[in-house]
C-alpha positions in Angstrom: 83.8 38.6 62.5 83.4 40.7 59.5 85.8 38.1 57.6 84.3 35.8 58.8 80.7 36.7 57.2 82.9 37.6 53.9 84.1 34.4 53.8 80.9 32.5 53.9 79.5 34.6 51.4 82.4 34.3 49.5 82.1 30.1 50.2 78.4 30.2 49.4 79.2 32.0 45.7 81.8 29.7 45.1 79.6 27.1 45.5 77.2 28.1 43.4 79.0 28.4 40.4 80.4 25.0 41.1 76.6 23.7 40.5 76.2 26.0 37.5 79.6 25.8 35.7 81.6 22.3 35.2 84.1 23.7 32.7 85.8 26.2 35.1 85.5 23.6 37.9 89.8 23.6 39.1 89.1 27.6 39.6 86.1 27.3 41.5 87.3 24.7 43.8 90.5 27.2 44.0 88.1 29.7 45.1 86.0 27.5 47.6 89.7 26.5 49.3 90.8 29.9 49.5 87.3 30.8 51.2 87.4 28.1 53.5 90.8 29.2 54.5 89.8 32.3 55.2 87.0 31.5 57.2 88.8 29.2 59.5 92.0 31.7 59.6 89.3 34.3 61.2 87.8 31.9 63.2 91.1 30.7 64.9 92.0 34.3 65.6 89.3 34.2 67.3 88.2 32.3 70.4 87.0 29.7 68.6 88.1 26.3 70.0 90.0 24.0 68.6 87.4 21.1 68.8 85.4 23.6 67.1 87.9 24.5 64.3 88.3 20.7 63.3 84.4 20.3 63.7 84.6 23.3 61.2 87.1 22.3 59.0 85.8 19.0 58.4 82.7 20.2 57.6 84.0 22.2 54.8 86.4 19.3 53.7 83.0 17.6 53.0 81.1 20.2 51.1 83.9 20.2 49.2 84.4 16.4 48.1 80.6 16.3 47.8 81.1 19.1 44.9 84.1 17.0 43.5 82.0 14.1 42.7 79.2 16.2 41.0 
């Protein structure tokens, strides 16, 4: 669980300096995937289900177009 909370913290960081900074946008969104990897990687250790996971995932995928088009 603790990896968990470290990724979302992690995630919510990330995207912040996605609103703040355009120019080092391809890092950021390096950094946001590698958080979001994380978060589900913990989570499917876990006894998370897998209609949960995709729930999850998708989610994520969305925050992370939504920050693409900014």
């Amino acid at each position: 669980m603790k990896r968990t909370i470290a990724g979302f913290t992690l995630l919510l960081a990330t995207v912040t300096e996605l609103v703040r900074a355009k120019a080092s946008r391809p890092a950021l969104l390096d950094a946001y995937d590698d958080a979001s990897d994380q978060i589900i990687d913990t989570l499917r250790a876990g006894s998370t289900s897998d209609a949960e996971l995709q729930s999850i995932h998708k989610a994520l995928a969305r925050l992370r177009l939504a920050f693409e088009e900014k």
